[in-house]
C-alpha positions in Angstrom: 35.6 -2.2 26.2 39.3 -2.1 24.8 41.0 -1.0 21.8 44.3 -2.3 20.5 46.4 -0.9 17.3 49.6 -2.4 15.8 52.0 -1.4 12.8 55.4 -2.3 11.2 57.5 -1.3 8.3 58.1 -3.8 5.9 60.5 -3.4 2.7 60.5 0.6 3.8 56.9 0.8 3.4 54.5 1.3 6.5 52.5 -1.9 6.7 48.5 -1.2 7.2 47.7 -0.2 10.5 45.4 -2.8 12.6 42.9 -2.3 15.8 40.2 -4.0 17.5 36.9 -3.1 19.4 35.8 -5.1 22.2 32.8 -5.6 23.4 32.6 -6.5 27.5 30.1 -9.3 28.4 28.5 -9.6 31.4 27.1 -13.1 32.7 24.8 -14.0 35.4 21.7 -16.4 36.3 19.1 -16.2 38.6 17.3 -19.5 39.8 13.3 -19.1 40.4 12.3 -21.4 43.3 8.1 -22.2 42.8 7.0 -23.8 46.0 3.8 -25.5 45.9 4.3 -26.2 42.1 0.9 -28.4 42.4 -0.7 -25.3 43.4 0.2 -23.5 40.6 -1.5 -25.4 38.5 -5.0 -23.9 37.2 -3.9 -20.4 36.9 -4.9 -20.2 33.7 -4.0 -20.0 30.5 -1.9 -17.0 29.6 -1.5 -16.1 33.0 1.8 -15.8 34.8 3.3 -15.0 37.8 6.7 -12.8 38.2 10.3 -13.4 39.8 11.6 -10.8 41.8 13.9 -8.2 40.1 17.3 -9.3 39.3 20.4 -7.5 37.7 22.6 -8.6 35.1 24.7 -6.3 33.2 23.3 -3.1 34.3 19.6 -3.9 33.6 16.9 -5.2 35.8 15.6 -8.4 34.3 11.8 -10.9 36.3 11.3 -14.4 34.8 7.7 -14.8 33.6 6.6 -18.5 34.7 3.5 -19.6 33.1 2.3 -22.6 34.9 -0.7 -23.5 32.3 1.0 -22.2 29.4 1.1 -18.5 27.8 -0.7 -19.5 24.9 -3.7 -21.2 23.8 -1.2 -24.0 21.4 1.1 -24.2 25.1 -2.0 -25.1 27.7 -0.1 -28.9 28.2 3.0 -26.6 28.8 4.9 -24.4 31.1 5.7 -21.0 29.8 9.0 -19.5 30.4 10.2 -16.0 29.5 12.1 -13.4 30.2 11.1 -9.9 31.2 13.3 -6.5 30.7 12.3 -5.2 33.9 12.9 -1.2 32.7 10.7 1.9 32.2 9.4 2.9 28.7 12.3 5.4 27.7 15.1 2.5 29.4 17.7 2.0 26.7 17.6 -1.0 24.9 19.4 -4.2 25.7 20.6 -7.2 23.3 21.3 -9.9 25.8 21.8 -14.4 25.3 19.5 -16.0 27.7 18.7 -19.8 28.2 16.3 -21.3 30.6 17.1 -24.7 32.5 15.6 -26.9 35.2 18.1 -27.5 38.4 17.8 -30.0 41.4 19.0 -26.9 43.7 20.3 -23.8 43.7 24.0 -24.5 42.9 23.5 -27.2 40.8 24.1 -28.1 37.2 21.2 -28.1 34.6 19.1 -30.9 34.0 20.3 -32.1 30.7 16.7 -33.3 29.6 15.3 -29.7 30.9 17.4 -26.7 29.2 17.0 -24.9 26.3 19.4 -24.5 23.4 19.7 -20.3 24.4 18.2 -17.4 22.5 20.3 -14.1 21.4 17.2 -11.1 21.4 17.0 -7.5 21.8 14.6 -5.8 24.4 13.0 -2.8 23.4 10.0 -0.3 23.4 8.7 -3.0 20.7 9.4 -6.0 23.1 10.6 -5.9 26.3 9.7 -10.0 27.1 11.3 -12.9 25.1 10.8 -17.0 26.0 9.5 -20.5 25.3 5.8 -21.0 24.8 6.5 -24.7 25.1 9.2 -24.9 27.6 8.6 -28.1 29.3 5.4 -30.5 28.9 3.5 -31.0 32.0 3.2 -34.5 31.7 7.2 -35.0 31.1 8.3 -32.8 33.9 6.4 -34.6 36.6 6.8 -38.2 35.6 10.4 -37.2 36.0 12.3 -36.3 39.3 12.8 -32.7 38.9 9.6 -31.6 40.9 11.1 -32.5 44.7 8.5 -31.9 47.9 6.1 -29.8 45.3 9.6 -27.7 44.3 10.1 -26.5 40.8 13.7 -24.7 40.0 13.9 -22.5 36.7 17.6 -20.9 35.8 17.9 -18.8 33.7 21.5 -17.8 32.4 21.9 -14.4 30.9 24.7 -12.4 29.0 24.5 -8.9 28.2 27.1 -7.1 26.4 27.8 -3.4 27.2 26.9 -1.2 23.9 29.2 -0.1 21.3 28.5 3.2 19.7 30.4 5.1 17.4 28.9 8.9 15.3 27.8 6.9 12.8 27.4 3.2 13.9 25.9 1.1 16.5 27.0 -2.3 17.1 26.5 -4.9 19.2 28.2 -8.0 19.8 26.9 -11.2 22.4 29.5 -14.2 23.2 27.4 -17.1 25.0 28.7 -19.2 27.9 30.6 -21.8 26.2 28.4 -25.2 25.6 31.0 -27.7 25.1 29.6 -29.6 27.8 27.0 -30.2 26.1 28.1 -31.2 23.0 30.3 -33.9 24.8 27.3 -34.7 27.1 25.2 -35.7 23.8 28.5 -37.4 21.9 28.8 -39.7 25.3 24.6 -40.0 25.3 24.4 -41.3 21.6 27.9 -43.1 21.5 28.4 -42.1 17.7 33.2 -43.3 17.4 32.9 -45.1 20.7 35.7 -46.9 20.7 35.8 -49.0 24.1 32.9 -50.8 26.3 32.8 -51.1 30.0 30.9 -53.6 31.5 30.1 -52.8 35.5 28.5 -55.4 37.3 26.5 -56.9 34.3 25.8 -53.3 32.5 28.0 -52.1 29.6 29.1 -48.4 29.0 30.1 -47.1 25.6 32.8 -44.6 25.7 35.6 -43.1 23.5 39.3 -43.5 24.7 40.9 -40.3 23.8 38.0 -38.0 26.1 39.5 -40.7 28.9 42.8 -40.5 28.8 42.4 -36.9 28.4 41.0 -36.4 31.4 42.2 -39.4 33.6 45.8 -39.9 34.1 44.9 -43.6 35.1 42.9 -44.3 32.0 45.8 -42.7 29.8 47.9 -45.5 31.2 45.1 -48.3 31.2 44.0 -47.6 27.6 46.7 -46.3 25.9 49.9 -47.8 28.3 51.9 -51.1 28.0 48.6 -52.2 30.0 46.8 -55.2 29.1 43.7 -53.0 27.9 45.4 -51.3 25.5 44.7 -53.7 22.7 40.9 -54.2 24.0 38.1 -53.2 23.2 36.2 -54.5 26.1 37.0 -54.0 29.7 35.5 -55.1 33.3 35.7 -53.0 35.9 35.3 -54.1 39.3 34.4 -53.1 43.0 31.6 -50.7 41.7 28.9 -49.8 41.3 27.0 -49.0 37.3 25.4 -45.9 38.8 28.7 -44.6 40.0 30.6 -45.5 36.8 27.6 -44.2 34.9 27.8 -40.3 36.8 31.6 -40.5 36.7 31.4 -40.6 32.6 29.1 -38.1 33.2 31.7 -35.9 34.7 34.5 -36.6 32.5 32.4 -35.7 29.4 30.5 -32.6 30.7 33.1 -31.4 34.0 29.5 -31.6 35.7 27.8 -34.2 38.5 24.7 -35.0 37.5 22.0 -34.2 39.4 20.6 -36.7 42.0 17.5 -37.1 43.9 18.3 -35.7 47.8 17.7 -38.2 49.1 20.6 -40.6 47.4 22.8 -36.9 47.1 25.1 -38.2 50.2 25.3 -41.6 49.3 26.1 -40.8 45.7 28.9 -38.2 46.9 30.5 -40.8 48.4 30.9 -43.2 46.1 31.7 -40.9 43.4 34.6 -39.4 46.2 36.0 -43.4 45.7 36.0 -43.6 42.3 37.0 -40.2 41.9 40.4 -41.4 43.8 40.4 -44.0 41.7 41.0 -42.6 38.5 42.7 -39.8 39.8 39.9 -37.3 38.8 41.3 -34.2 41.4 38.4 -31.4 40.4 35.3 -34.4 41.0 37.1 -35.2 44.1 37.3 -31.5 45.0 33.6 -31.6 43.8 32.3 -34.2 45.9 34.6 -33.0 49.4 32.4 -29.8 49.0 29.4 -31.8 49.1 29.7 -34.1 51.5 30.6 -31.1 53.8 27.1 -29.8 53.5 26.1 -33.7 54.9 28.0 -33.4 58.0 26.1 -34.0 61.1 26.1 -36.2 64.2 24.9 -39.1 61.8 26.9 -38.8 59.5 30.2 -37.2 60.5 32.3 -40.5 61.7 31.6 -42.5 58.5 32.6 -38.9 56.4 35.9 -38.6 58.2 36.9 -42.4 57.9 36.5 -41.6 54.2 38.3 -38.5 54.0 41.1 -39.8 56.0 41.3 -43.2 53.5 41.0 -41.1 50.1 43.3 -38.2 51.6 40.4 -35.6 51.7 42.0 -33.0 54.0 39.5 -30.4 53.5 36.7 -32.9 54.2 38.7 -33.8 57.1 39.1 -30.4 58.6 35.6 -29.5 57.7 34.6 -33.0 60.1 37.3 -31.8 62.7 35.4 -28.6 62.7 32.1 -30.0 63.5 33.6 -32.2 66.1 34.8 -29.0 68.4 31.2 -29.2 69.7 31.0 -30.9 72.9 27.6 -32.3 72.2 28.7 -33.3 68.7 32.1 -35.1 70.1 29.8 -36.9 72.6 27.2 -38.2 70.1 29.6 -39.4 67.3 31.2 -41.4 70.4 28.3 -43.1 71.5 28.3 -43.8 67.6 28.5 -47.6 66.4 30.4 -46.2 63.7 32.9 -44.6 66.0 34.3 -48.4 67.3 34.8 -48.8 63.0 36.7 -45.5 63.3 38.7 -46.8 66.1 40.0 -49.9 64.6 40.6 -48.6 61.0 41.9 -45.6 61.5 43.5 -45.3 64.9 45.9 -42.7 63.5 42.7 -40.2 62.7 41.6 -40.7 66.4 44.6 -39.7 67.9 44.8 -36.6 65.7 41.1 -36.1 66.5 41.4 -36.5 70.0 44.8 -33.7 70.0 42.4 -30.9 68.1 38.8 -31.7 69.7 37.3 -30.4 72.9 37.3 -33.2 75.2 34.3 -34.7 76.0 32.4 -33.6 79.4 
């Protein structure tokens, strides 16, 4: 907590004195991992099973999940809430929280799974706050959030340290900023669009200021002495809708979208491409990081012809890295993609071949 206080003197007279209280916010999320979701099912009604403890701003907090609702109106729905995780006499805390579905534990909210956020204040009176009616049953598993029987619940949470004065107390609660969302839902309903995209037969709807804020290369194809400037209709080739598709995605929210595992690599990669493209530096930052979590013996030769084509030198390091293993140098070799390596990128071999054990 700070205090500032200012003054001046203005035609001879002392101008009113100014300060300002305020408040420090504290932010963090825990993400609930419910393996054998399936078996969760038949609980019962109002029953609930418990997180482990987590801390966020000085407090203890457990996430309640509810697998057949915690209500009699809720039995088609998960239950979700938050516990204050204290002892009867524990202070009380006023804290923001919102709940969200996640592909994995680093990953971005599912927009069609997360809650709009509550502001509440644990007490003696109520020390548990949520969402009766979370997330319907029915929706969540005709969808592809529930991977090998996994459920993820986030939950976000900002507590604000108390402000107490003799005679006052106060509290004040700033949420995470939500702008990606409110951009996610302007690129989802299209309301100003401006400019269409057709990839390979699909059309994309799209607004050409967020562009060219974001994308040098669109600033100069939409608003340049380019061709494009005076349509309202452009092709774009050599790829794919998906991959145009999450790339809007990014530009609008600064997320990825989230991606069933088992398309994750592929999807990395192509992103990585267009990334390069349109000269989008964070989602090619973004999509390096990933692709260095795919790296095996599989997969390694392929990942560092693309990192040495789109200049990726931390992909390439992290592939140069993985290569110091004998055994791993000898199987990429015996590769078929290794022979691809050799002939389009002879340049990455030789520097391969100078930092690499060599092979037994």
């Amino acid at each position: 907590m700070s205090s500032t206080a200012a003054s001046s003197v203005i035609g001879g007279k002392a101008a009113p004195s100014a300060s300002a209280i305020v408040a420090e916010a504290v932010t963090g999320s825990h993400v609930l991992k419910i393996e054998g979701y399936s078996l969760t099912k038949g609980l019962g009604n109002g029953e609930f099973m418990s997180s482990s403890t987590f801390s966020v701003g000085g407090h203890r907090w457990r996430i309640r999940y509810y697998p057949d609702g915690a209500r009699l109106d809720s039995a088609d729905c998960i239950s979700i809430y938050l516990q204050h995780d204290e002892t009867a006499d524990a202070v009380d805390a006023k804290a923001w929280f919102r709940f969200s579905v996640v592909l994995d534990e680093i990953g971005e909210p599912v927009p069609k799974f997360i809650d709009e956020g509550h502001l509440k204040t644990f007490s003696d009176k109520n020390r548990c706050w949520g969402l009766d009616k979370f997330i319907e049953r029915k929706a969540l598993e005709e969808s592809a959030c529930v991977k090998d029987d996994t459920l993820r619940v986030r939950c976000d949470v900002t507590v604000t340290k108390d402000i107490r004065t003799e005679a006052t107390e106060q509290f004040v609660v700033v949420p995470p900023s939500n702008m990606h969302l409110q951009f996610g839902s302007l690129l989802q309903a299209g309301e100003g669009a401006d400019v269409t995209f057709e990839v390979a037969g699909e059309k994309f709807a799209a607004h050409r200021s967020v562009l060219a804020a974001r994308s040098p290369v669109f600033m100069d194809e939409l608003f340049g002495p380019m061709k494009e400037k005076a349509m309202s209709y452009v092709r774009v080739d050599d790829m794919e809708p998906g991959v145009f598709k999450a790339m809007l995605h990014f530009i609008y929210t600064d997320t990825i979208a989230g991606t069933d595992e088992g398309d994750a690599l592929a999807t990395a990669q192509h992103l990585l491409v267009a990334a390069d493209r349109y000269d989008l530096e964070r989602l090619k930052l973004m999509c390096e990081e990933k692709l260095c979590n795919y790296i095996g013996t599989s997969t390694v030769v392929t990942t560092l012809a693309l990192a040495e084509q789109h200049g990726c030198h931390g992909l390439k390091k992290a592939c140069f890295d993985f290569l110091k293993t004998p055994s791993h140098l000898k199987e990429a070799m015996a590769s078929e993609g290794f022979d691809h390596l050799m002939s389009s990128c002879p340049s990455v071999l030789k520097e391969l071949l100078a930092k690499v054990a060599p092979c037994p």
